[in-house]
Wavefront OBJ file of the C-alpha trace (Angstrom):
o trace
v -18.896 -58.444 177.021
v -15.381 -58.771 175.351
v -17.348 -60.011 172.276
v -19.490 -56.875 172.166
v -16.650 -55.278 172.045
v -14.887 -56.277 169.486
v -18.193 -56.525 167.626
v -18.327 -52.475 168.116
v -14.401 -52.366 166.859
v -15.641 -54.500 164.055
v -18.408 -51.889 162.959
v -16.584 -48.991 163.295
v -14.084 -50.012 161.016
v -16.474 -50.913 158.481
v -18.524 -48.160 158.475
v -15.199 -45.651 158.197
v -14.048 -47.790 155.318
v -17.668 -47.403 153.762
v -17.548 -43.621 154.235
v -13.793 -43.687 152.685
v -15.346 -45.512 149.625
v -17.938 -42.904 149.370
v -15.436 -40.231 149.524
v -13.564 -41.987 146.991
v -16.296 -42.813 144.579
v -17.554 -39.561 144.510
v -14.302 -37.605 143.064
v -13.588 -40.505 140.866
v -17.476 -39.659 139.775
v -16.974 -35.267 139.670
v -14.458 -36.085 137.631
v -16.467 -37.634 135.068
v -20.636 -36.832 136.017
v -20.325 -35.106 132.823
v -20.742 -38.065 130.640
v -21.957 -40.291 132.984
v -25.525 -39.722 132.114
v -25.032 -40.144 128.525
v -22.777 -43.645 128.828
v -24.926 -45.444 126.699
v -25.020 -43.589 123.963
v -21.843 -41.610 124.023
v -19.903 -43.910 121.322
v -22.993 -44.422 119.355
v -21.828 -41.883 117.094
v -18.833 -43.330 114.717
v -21.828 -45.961 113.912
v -24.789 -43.782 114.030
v -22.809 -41.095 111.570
v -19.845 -42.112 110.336
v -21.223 -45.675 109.097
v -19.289 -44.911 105.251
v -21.924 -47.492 103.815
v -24.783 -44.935 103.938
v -25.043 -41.403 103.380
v -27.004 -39.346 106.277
v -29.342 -36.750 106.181
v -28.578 -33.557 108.120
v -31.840 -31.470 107.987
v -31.568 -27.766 109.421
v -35.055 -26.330 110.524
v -34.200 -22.831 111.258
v -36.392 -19.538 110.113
v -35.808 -18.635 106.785
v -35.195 -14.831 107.700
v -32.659 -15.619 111.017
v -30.828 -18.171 108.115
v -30.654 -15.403 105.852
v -29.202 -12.877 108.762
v -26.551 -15.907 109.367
v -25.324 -15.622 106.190
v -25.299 -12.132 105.537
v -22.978 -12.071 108.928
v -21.329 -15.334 108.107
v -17.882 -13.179 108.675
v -18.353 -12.828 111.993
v -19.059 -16.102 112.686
v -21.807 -15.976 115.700
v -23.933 -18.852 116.604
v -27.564 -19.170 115.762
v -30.163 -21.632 116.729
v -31.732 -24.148 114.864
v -33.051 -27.628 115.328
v -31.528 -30.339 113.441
v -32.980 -34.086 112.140
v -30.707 -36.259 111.526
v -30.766 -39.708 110.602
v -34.424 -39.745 111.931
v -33.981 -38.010 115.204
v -34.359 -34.184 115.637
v -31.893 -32.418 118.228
v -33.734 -29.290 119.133
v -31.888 -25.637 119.641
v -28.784 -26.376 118.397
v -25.867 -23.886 117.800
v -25.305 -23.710 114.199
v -22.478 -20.701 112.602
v -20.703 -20.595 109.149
v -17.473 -21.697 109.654
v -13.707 -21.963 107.777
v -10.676 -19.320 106.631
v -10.282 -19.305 102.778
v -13.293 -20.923 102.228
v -15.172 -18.862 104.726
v -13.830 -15.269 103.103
v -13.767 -16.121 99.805
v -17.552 -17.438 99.647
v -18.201 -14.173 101.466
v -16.606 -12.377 98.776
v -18.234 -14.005 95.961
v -21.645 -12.872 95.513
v -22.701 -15.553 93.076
v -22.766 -18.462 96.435
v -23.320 -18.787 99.895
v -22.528 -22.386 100.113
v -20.810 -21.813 103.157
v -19.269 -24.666 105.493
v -21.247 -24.578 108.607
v -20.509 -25.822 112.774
v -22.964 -27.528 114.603
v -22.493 -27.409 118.622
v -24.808 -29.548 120.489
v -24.169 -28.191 123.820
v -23.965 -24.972 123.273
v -27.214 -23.388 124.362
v -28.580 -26.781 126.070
v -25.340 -27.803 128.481
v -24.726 -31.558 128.465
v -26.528 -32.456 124.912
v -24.858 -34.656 122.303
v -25.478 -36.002 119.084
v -25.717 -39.894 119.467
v -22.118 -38.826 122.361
v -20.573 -36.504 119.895
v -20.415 -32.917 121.196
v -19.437 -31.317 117.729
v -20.424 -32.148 113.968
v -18.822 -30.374 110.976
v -20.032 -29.828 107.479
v -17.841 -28.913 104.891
v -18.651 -27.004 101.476
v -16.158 -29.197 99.354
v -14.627 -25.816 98.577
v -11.634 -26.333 96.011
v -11.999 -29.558 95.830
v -13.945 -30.292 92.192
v -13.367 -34.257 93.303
v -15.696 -33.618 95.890
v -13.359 -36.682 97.211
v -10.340 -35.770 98.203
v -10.855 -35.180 101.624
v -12.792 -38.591 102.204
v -10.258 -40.637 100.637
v -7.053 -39.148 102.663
v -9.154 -39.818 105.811
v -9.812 -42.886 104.557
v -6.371 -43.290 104.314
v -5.692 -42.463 108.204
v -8.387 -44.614 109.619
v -7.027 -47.509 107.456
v -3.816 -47.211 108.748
v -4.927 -46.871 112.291
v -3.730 -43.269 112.879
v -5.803 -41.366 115.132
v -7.904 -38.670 112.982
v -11.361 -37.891 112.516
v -14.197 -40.094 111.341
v -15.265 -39.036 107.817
v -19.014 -39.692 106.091
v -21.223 -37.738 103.380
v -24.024 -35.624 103.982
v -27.279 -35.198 102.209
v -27.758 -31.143 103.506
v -31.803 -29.348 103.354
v -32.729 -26.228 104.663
v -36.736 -27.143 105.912
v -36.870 -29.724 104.145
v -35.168 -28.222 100.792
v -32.363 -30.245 99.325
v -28.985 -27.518 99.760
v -26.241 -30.059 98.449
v -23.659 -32.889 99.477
v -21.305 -32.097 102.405
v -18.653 -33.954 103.810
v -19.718 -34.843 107.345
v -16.511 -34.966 109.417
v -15.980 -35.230 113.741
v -14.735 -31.751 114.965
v -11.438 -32.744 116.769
v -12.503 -31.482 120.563
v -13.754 -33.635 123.811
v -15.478 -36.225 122.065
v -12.847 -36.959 119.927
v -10.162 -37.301 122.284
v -12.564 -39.844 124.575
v -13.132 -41.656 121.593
v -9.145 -41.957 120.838
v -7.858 -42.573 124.528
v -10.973 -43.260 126.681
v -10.147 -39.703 128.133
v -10.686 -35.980 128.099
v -7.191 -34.938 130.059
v -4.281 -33.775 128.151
v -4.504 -30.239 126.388
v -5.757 -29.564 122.613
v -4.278 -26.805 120.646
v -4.968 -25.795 116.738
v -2.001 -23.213 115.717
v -2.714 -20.931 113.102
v 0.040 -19.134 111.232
v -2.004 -16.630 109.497
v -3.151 -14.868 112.729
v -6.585 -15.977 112.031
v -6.865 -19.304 113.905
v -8.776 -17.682 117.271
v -12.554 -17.747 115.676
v -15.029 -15.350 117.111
v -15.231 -17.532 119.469
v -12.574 -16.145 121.330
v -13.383 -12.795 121.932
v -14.799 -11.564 125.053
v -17.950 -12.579 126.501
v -19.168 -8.904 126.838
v -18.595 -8.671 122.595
v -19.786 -12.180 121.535
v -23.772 -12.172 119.952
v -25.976 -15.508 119.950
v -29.451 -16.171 118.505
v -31.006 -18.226 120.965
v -34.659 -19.479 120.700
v -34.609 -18.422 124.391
v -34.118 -15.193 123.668
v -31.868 -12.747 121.861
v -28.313 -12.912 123.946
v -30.014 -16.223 126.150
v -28.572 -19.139 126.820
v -24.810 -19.938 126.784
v -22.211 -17.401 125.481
v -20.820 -19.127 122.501
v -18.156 -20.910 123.665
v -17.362 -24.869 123.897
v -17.759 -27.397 125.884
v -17.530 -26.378 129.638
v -17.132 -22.313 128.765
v -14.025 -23.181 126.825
v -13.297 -21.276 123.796
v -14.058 -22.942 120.734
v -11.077 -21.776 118.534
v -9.692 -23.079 114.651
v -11.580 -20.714 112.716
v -10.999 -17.921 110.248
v -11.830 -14.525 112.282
v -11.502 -11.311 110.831
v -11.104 -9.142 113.751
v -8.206 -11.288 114.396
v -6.204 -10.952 111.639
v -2.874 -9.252 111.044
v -2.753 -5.588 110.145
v -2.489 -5.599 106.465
v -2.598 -1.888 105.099
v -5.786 -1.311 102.998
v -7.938 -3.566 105.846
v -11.111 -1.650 106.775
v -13.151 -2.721 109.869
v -15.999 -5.467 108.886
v -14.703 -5.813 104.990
v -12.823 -9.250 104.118
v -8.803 -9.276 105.078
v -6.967 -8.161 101.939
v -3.728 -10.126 101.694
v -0.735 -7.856 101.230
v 0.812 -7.100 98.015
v 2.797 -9.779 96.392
v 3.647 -8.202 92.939
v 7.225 -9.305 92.519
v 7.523 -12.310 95.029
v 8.205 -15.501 93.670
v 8.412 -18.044 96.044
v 10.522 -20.607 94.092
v 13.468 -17.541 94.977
v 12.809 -18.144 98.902
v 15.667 -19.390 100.302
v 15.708 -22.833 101.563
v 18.154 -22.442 104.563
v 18.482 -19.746 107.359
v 21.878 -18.669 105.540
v 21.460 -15.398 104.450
v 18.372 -14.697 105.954
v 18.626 -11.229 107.743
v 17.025 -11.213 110.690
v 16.922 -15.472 111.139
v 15.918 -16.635 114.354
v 17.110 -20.292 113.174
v 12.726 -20.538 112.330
v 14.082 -21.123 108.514
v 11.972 -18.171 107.785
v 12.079 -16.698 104.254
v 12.369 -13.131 102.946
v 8.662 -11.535 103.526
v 6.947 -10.355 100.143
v 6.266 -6.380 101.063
v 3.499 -5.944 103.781
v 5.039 -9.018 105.637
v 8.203 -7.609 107.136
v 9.536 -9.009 110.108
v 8.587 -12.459 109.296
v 4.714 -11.923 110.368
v 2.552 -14.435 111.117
v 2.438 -16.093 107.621
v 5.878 -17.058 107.655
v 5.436 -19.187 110.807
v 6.451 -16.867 113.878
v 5.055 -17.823 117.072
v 5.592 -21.151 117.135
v 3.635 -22.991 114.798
v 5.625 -24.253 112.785
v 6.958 -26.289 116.260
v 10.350 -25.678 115.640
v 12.192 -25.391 119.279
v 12.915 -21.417 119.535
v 14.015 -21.286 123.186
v 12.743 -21.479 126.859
v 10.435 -18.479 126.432
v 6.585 -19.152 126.872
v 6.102 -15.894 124.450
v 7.975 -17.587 121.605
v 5.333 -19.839 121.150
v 2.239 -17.710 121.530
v 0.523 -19.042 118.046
v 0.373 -22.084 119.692
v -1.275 -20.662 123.174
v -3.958 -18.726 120.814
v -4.923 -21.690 119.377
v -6.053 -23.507 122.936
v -9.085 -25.579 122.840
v -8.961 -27.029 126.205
v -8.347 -24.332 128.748
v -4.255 -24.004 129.594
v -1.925 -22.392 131.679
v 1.596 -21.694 131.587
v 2.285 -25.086 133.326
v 0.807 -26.874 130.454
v 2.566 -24.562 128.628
v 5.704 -25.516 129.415
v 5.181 -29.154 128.830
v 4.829 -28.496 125.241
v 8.436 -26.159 125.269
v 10.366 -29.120 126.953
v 9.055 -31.593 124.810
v 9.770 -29.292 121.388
v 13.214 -28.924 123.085
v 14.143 -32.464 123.666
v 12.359 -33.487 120.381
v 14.796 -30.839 118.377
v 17.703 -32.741 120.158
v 16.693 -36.102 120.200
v 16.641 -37.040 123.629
v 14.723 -39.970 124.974
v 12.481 -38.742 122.383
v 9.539 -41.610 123.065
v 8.777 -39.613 125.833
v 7.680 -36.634 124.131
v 6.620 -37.908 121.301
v 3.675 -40.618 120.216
v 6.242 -42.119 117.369
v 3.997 -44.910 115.960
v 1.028 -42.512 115.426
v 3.646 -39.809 114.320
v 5.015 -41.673 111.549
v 1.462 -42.535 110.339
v 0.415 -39.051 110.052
v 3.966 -38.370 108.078
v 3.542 -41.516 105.982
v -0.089 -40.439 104.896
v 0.220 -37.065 105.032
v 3.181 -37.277 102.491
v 1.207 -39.342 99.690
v -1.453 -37.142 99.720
v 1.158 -33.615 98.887
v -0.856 -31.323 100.997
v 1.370 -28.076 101.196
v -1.656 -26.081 103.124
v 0.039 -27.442 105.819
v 3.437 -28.198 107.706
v 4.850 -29.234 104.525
v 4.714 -26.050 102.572
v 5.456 -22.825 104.408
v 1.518 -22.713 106.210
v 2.447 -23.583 109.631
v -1.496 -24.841 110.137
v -4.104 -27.471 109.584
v -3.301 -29.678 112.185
v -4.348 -30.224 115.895
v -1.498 -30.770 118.536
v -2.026 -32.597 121.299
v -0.087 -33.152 124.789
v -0.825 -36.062 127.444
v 1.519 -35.956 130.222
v 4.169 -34.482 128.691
v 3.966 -36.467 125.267
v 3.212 -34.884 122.067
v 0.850 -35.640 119.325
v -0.727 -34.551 115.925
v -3.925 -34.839 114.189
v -4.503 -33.968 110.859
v -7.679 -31.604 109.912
v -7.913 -29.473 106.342
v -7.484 -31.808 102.690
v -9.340 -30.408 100.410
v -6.015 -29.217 98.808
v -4.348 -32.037 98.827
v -2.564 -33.946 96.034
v -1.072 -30.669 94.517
v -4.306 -28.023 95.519
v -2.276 -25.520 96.767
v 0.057 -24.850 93.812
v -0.822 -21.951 91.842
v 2.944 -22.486 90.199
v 5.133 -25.292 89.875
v 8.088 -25.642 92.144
v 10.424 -24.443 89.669
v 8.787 -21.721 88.131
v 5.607 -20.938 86.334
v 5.808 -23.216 83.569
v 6.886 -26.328 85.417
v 5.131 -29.906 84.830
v 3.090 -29.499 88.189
v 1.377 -33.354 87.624
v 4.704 -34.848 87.133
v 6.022 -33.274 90.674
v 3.118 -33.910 92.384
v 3.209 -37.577 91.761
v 7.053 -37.435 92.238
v 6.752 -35.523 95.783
v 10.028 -36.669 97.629
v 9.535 -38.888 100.564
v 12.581 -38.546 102.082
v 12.340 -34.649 102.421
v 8.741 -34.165 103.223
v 8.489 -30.866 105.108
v 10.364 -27.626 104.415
v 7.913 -25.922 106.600
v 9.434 -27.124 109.990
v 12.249 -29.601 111.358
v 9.863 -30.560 114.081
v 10.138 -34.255 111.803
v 13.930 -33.817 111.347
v 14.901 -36.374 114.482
v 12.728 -38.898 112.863
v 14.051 -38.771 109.555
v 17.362 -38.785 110.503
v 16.902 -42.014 112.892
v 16.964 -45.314 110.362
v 14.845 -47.189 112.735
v 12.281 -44.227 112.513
v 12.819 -43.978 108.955
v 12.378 -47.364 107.791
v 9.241 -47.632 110.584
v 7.887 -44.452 108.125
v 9.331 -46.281 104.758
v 6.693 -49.624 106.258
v 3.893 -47.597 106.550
v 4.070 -45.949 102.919
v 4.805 -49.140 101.615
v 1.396 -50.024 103.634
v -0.339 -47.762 101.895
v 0.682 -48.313 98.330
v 0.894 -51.833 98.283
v -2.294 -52.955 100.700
v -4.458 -49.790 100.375
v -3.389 -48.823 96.930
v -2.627 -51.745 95.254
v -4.593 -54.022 97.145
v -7.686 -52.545 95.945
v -8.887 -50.637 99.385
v -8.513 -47.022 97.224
v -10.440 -48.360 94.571
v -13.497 -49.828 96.634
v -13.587 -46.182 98.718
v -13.268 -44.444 95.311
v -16.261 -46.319 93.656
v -18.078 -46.588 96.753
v -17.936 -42.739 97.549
v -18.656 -42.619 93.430
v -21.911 -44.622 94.054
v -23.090 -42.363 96.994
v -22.493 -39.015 95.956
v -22.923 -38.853 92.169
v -26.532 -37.886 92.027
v -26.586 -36.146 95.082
v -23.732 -33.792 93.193
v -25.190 -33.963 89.910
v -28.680 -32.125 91.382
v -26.577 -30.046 93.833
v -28.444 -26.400 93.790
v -25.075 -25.026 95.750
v -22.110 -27.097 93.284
v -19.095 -25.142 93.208
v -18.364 -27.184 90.139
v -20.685 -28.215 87.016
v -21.263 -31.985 86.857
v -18.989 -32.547 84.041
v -15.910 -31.220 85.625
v -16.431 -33.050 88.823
v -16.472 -36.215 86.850
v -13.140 -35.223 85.192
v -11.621 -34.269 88.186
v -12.409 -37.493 89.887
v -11.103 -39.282 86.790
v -7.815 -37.085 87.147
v -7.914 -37.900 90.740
v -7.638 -41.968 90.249
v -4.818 -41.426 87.852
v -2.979 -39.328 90.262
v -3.447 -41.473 93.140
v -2.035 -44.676 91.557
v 0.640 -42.793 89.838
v 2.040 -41.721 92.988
v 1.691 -45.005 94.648
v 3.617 -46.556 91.271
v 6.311 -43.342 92.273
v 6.493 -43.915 95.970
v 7.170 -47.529 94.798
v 10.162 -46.431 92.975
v 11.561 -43.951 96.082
v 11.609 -46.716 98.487
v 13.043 -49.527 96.215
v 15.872 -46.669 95.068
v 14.804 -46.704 91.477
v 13.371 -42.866 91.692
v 15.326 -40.453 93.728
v 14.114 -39.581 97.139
v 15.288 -36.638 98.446
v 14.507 -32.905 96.822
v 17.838 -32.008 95.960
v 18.353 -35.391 94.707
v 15.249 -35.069 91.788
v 16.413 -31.798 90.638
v 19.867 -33.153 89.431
v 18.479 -36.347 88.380
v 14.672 -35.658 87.183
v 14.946 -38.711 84.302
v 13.837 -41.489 86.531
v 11.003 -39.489 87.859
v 7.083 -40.887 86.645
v 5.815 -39.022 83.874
v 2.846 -37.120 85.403
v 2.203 -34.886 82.804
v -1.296 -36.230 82.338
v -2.615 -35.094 85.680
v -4.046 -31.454 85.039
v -3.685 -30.731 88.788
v -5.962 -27.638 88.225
v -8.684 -29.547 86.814
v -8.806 -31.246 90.648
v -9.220 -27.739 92.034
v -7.033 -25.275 93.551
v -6.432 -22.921 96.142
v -8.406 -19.988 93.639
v -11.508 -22.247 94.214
v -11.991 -23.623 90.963
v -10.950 -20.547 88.956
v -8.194 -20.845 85.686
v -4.851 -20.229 87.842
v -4.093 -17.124 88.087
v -7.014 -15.385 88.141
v -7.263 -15.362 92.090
v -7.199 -12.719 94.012
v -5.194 -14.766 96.368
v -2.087 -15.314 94.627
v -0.357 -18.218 96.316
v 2.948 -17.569 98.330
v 3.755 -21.177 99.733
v 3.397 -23.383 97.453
v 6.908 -24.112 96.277
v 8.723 -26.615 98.488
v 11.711 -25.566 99.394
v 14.909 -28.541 99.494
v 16.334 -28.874 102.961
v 20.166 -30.072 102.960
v 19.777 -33.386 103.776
v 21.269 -36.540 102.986
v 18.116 -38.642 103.123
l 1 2 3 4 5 6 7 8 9 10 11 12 13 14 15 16 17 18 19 20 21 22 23 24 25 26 27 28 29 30 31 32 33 34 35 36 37 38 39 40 41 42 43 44 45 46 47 48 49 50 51 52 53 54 55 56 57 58 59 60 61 62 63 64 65 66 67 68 69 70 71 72 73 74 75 76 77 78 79 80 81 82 83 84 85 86 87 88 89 90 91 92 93 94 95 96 97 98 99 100 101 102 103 104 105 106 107 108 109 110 111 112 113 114 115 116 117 118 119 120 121 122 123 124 125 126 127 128 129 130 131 132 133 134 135 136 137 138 139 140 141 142 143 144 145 146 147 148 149 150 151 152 153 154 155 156 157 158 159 160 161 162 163 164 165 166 167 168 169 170 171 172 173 174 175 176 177 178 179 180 181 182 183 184 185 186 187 188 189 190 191 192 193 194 195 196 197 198 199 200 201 202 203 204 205 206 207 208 209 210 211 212 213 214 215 216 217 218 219 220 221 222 223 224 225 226 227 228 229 230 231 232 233 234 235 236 237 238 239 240 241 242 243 244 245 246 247 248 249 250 251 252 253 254 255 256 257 258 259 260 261 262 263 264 265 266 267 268 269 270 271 272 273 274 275 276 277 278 279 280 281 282 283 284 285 286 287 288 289 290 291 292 293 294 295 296 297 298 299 300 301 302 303 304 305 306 307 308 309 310 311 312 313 314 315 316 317 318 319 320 321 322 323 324 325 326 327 328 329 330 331 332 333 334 335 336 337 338 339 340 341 342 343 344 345 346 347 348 349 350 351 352 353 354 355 356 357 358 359 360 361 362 363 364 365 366 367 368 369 370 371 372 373 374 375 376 377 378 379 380 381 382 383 384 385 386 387 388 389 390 391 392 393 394 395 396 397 398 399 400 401 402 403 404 405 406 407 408 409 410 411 412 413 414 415 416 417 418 419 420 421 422 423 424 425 426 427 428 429 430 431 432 433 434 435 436 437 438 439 440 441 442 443 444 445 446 447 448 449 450 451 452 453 454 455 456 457 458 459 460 461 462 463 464 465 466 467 468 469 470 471 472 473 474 475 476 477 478 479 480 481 482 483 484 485 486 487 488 489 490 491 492 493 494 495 496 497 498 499 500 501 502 503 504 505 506 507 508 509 510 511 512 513 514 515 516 517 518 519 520 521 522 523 524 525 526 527 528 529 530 531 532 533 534 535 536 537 538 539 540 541 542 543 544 545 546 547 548 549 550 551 552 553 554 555 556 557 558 559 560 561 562 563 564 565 566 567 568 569 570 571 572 573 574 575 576 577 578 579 580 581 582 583
């Protein structure tokens, strides 16, 4: 009898632990039922796709009439359905939409191409479908970029290093079947991305854009977004990202700022910068009327008040103050649904960052100073270190802050339409000479690192790791003849080339030069035979490298290809301004 008893005891207990177990298991499960049923395939991608020994085949089956409509609307950027085979497997009613900002307007402008970089969303109208795990695939044009390289290599660069970035391949692009030309096959920094990085989805994803144009269509209301469906016009999912979230980093034109002259549906006209010569912007808040401490220059006319190209709203991560509203760039560019709890997270962190306290908690140093290290050999001034607070992804994990780079097709001197100091300045020779030591004029958020020695010389290791392992060491070459190998004939029969065949093998010629004359350069800065510091080159420019045989242009620029100034985008930030420092 006693026994029986305790027997009962004895099963009571174990069947309540057994339902606690249950419990258990199952929100451990919610939590993740999303990719649960995918597991075994979810990381098949980086090897399925981004296997650099083989080009892949991306072939979009869509009707030729609804592909036409796409492009004729490509400024709007809606979603469409196709089907897509790639590699050998076919991924049927796919969201597929024109994407990018420059390179988006200015193809739409140009009636002689509509080689337009495109999306692909997996998930969007058929919830829960990946490609081989990864929920988003991008193809970019190339545009600016006569290497066709330039892009590959600097990621290249990144992954070699071990910074987290995205995974980088070529892409043989046809249109049912028809060969359309070589794109550069990249992972779209979102979900798949970040499991891939840190075996999670948590943390919150944002893509600031200074120009006002960083929401995509994707972020307007429901009740005004369009999608072709193969269900049905306006069927399926709205076109938004994975789980409803807004699927942001794009060029939209509804969403950019008012600029006098703008009609409704025509391509943003930039305002009027007759006058405006951005090697006079001041390179310190002194005299600045109006400074809120953002080291904001003078406006050209159209941009007064310090509009969004200058940097307001946050992007440019400088600490403001406490006040959510500062920062709204920032909170525009969400990719993973936030709040003003999140929000507040990335304000504490700026603020401690900007002072320097206990500053491994808010920031991932070690993957920081890879992205500086990298992203200062490769001179990309579209960016934080010009005056274009965009083209990057920030990232926060429990308080922590992050960045991922995104947008190098400018790189190694792309954005200059004029030489730092003035119109007739040897652009090659400052391009290889780019001072390490003062980096980015377009924020301070990096100021606490430079100004640390253990941070600097942990930055000073990882440039030297670049020029003498992956430069030097022959990793640059091998990518550079490899990528040469793979994508020569597919450029030289490209129907959609931006570039004739002859200038995109002189512009990958001038490419190799420039690349190991700014590793022989970089050399010099850190062994203190080449000054380091901006300030420090312009009063003593005769150690510099002679770079005068790098014809930056001929490596494309920021007019697409055209003879400098002949753009209709005449280029405001690409001088780099000297900050006061000591080095």
């Amino acid at each position: 009898m006693v026994t029986n008893k305790h027997i009962n005891k004895i099963v009571v207990i174990i069947m309540a632990m057994a339902v606690m177990i249950c419990v258990l298991a199952g929100i451990v499960m919610g939590r993740s039922d999303k990719y649960t049923a995918n597991a075994n395939i979810l990381m098949e991608y980086p090897s399925k796709l981004f296997d650099t020994n083989e080009v892949i085949s991306v072939n979009i089956k869509m009707d030729e009439e609804e592909w036409n409509e796409m492009l004729e609307n490509a400024m709007s950027e809606e979603y469409y359905s196709c089907d897509v085979e790639i590699c050998g497997t076919t991924f049927k009613n796919v969201a597929i939409r024109p994407k990018g900002n420059t390179s988006l307007s200015s193809v739409a402008r140009d009636p002689d191409t509509d080689r337009y970089s495109f999306k692909l969303e997996f998930g969007h109208f058929m919830e829960g479908q990946t490609c081989f795990g990864l929920d988003k695939l991008i193809l970019n044009n190339n545009y600016a970029d006569a290497t066709n390289m330039k892009e590959a290599i600097v990621y290249d660069m990144f992954n070699f290093i071990g910074a987290a970035s995205p995974l980088y391949n070529y892409a043989s692009i046809s249109l049912n079947g028809e060969y359309k030309g070589v794109y550069l096959a990249l992972e779209a920094v979102e979900e798949s991305f970040l499991l891939r990085n840190y075996g999670t989805r948590n943390g919150e994803l944002y893509k600031p854009e200074s120009m006002g144009m960083g929401g995509g269509s994707d972020n307007k209301p429901k009740s005004e977004q369009g999608a072709k469906s193969q269900q049905g016009s306006g069927g399926g999912k709205p076109p938004f990202g994975v789980d409803g979230k807004p699927d942001h980093g794009d060029f939209n034109p509804q969403d950019k700022p008012d600029m006098e002259g703008d009609t409704p549906g025509a391509p943003p006209q930039m305002p009027d910068m007759e006058g405006f010569d951005p090697a006079n912007m001041p390179s310190s808040p002194e005299g600045m009327e109006g400074d809120d401490s953002d080291n904001h220059p003078t406006p050209p006319d159209g941009m007064e008040g310090g509009g969004p190209m200058m940097g307001n709203g946050g992007a440019n991560l400088n600490y403001i103050d406490d006040n959510l509203d500062s920062y709204s760039t920032i909170w525009d560019g969400e990719i993973t649904d936030t709040a003003d709890n999140d929000h507040r997270r990335v304000v504490k962190a700026l603020k401690n960052i900007s002072e320097g306290n206990d500053i491994e908690k808010y920031l991932d140093v070690d993957n920081i100073l890879k992205y500086m290290a990298v992203h200062t050999f490769v001179v990309n001034m579209d960016s934080l270190s010009g005056n274009m607070a965009h083209n990057y992804y920030l990232y926060e994990l429990d308080g922590k802050l992050n960045l991922f780079p995104w947008d190098y097709n400018l790189s190694f001197g792309g954005m200059s339409s004029m030489g730092r100091y003035g119109e007739d300045s040897d652009k090659g020779t400052e391009m290889v000479n780019d001072a390490i030591d003062t980096p980015f004029s377009g924020t301070d958020f990096f100021d606490t690192l430079l100004e640390n020695e253990e941070y600097l010389e942990k930055y000073h290791e990882y440039l030297r790791k670049l020029t003498e392992e992956y430069v030097d060491g022959g990793r640059f070459e091998e990518t550079y003849n490899r990528i040469g190998s793979q994508i020569d004939a597919l450029v030289k029969e490209d129907p959609t080339a931006f570039y004739s065949y002859d200038e995109y093998k002189t512009a990958c010629e001038t490419l190799y030069k420039a690349v190991k004359l700014r590793a022989e350069s970089i050399n010099g800065q850190l062994d203190g035979t080449i000054p380091s510091t901006d300030e420090e080159q312009k009063q003593d420019s005769a150690a510099l490298i002679d770079g005068s045989e790098i014809d930056v242009s001929a490596m494309g620029t920021h007019s697409g290809g055209k003879k400098e100034g002949n753009s209709e985008f005449q280029d405001n930030n690409s001088v780099k301004h000297s900050k006061k420092k000591s080095g």
